[in-house]
C-alpha positions in Angstrom: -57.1 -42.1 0.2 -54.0 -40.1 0.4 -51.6 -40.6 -2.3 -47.7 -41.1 -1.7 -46.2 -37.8 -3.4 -43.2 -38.8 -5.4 -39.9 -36.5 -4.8 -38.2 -36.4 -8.6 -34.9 -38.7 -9.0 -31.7 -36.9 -7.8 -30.3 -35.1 -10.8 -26.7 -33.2 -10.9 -26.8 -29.5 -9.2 -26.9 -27.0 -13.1 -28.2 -23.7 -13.5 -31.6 -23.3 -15.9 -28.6 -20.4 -17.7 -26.6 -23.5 -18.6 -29.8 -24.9 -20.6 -30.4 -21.6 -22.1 -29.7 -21.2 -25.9 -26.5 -18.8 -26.5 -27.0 -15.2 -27.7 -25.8 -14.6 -31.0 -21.9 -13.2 -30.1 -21.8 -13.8 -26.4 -18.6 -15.8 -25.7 -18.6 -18.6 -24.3 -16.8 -19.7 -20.9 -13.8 -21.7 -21.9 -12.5 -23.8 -19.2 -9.9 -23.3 -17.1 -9.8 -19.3 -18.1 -11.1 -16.7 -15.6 -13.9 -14.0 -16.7 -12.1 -10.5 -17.2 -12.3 -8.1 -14.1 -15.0 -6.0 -13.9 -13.9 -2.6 -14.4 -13.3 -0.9 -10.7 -15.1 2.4 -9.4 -12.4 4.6 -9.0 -13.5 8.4 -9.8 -10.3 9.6 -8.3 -8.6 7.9 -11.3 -11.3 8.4 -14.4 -11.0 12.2 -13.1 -6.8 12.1 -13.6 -6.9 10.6 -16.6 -9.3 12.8 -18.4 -7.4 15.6 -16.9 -4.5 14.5 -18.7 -5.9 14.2 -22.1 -7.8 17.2 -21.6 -4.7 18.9 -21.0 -2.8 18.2 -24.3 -6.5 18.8 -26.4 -6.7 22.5 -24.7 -3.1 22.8 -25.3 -3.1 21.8 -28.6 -6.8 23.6 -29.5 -7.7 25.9 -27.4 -10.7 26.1 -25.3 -12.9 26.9 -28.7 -11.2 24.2 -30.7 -10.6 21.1 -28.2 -14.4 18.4 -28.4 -15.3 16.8 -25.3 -15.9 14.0 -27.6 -12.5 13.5 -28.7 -11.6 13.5 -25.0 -13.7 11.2 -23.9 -13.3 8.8 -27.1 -9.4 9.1 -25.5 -9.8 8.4 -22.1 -12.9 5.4 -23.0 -14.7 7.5 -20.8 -18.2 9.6 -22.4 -19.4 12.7 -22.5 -21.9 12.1 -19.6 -19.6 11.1 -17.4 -17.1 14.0 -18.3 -19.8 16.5 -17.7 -21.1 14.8 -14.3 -17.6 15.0 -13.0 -16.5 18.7 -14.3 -19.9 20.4 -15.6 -19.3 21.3 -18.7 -16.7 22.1 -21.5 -15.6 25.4 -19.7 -15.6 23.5 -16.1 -12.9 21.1 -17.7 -11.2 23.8 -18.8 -10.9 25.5 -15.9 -9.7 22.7 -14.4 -7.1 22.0 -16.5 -6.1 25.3 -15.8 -6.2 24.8 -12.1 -3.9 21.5 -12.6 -1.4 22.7 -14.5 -0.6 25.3 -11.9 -1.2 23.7 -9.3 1.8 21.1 -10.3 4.0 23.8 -11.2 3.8 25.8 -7.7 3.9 22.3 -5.7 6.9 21.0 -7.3 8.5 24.8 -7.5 7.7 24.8 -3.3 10.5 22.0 -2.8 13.2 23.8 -4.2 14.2 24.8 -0.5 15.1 28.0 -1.5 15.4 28.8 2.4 17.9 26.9 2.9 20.5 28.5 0.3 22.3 31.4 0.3 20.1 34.5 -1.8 22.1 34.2 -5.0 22.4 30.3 -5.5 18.6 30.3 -4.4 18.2 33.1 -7.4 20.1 31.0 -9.9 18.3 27.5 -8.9 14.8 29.4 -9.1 15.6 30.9 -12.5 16.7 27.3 -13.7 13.5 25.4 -12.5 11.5 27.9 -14.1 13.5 27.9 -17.2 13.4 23.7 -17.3 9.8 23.5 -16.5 8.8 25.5 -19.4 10.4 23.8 -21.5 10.1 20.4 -20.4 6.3 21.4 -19.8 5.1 23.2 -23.3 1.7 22.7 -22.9 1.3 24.7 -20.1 2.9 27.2 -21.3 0.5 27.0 -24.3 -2.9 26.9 -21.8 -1.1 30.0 -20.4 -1.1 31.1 -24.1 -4.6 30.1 -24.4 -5.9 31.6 -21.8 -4.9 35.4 -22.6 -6.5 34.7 -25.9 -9.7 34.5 -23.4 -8.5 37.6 -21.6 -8.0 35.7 -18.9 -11.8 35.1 -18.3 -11.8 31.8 -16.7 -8.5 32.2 -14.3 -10.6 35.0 -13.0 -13.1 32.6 -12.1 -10.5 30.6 -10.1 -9.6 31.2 -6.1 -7.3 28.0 -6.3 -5.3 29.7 -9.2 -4.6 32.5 -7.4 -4.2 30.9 -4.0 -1.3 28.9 -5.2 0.6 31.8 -6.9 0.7 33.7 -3.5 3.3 31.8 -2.3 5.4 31.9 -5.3 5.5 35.3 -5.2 6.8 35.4 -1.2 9.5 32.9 -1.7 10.8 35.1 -4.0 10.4 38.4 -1.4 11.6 36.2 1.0 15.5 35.3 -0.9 15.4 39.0 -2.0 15.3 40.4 1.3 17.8 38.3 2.0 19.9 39.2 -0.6 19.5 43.0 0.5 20.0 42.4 4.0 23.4 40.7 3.4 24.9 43.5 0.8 24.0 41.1 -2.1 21.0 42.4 -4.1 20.2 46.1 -4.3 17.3 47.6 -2.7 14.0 48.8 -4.5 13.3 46.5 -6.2 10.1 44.8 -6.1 9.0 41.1 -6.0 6.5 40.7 -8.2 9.0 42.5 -11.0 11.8 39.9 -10.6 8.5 37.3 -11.0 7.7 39.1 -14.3 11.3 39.3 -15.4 12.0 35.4 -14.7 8.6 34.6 -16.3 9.0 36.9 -19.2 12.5 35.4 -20.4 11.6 31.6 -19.6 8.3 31.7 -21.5 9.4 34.0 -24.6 12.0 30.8 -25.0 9.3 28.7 -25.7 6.3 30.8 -27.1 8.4 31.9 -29.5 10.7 29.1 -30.4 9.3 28.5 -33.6 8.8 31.8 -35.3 12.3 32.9 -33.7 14.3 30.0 -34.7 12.4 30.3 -38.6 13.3 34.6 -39.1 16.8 34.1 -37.6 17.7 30.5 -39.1 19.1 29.4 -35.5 18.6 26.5 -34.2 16.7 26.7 -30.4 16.0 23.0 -29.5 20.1 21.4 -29.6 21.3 20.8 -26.0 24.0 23.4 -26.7 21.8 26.1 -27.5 19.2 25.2 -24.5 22.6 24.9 -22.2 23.7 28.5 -23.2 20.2 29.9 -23.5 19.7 28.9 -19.5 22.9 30.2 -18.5 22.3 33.5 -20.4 19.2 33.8 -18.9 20.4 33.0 -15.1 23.2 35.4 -15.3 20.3 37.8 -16.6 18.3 37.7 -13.6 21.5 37.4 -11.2 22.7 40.8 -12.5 19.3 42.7 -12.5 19.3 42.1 -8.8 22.8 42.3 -7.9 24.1 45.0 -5.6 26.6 46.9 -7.6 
């Protein structure tokens, strides 16, 4: 004979986890309080930020001194993921390197040097360049960096010197200008007035240290950064100048 089957009494809905003994130093669920957010995919982000720190290690190091593992201890990332995102140490570097121009020439391209008359253009060119390097040391120390490498890994790079080409013809561009109106005198080159504007504004920070110790002056006070930019305009204005 066929025997009724029995269905179990009705019993409140609870997970077979909730009757499962605790591991030793998992926290518990305390009412009321949400679980934290799981951390969000975003490579765009992790790649910024290790950019960053890798930046001011590199500066600070140099590409033989600065540890991936120091970087990645900074930015909670790891190693692994630093090298599946940039290759390796010298990948990094390079890209550091490709960043930090990068941000120079884009914020140097909205000057609107096109839309002022040759010399004001000049003087606000000089002054960027002069405020950058300053207010931006550690590029100028990569810069520094990488001429102890002979330049090895900008060579390497199409981006670096893909965004220095047009540094180069907004200055040809004010020049002829300049000449063209009776302002600048002719024969002069581009790239030279480049050279002489980088030489002046990077010396002021390269050397700030060793300069201000062997002459006992003191390079970092707002009234000898004031004067130091104005000498260093009026510089560049007069080199050019028509006479």
């Amino acid at each position: 004979m066929n025997e009724t089957v029995h269905s179990a009494p009705d019993r409140p809905a609870a997970s077979a986890a909730a009757h499962r003994p605790a591991r030793p130093g998992a926290r518990r669920a305390q009412p009321g309080v949400a679980p934290p957010a799981p951390r969000t995919n975003d490579p765009a982000r992790t790649m910024a930020g290790i950019l960053d720190v890798a930046t001011a290690e590199f500066a600070e190091k140099g590409l033989s001194g600065a540890r991936i593992d120091e970087i990645a201890a900074a930015t909670r990332t790891s190693k692994r993921m630093i090298y599946y995102y940039f290759g390796s140490k010298e990948g990094l570097y390079l890209a550091v390197l490709e960043e930090a121009y990068r941000r120079m020439r884009g914020i140097e391209a909205q000057l609107n040097l096109d839309d002022l008359p040759p010399e004001e253009a000049l003087r606000r060119l000089v002054g960027f360049t002069f405020d950058h390097h300053f207010g931006n040391q550690a590029y100028i120390r990569l810069v520094m960096s990488e001429n102890m490498e002979r330049g090895r890994y900008l060579a390497q790079s199409k981006v670096i010197q893909e965004v220095n080409v047009p540094a180069i013809g907004a200055i040809d561009k004010l020049y002829a200008r300049g000449v063209a109106q009776g302002i600048f005198r002719a024969g002069l080159e581009a790239i030279d007035i480049h050279a002489s504007i980088s030489a002046l504004t990077f010396f002021n920070v390269s050397n700030q240290h060793t300069f201000g110790l062997i002459f006992k002056t003191d390079t970092h006070s707002q009234p000898a950064l004031a004067a130091r930019r104005a000498s260093i305009i009026e510089t560049l204005v007069r080199f050019v100048r028509a006479p």
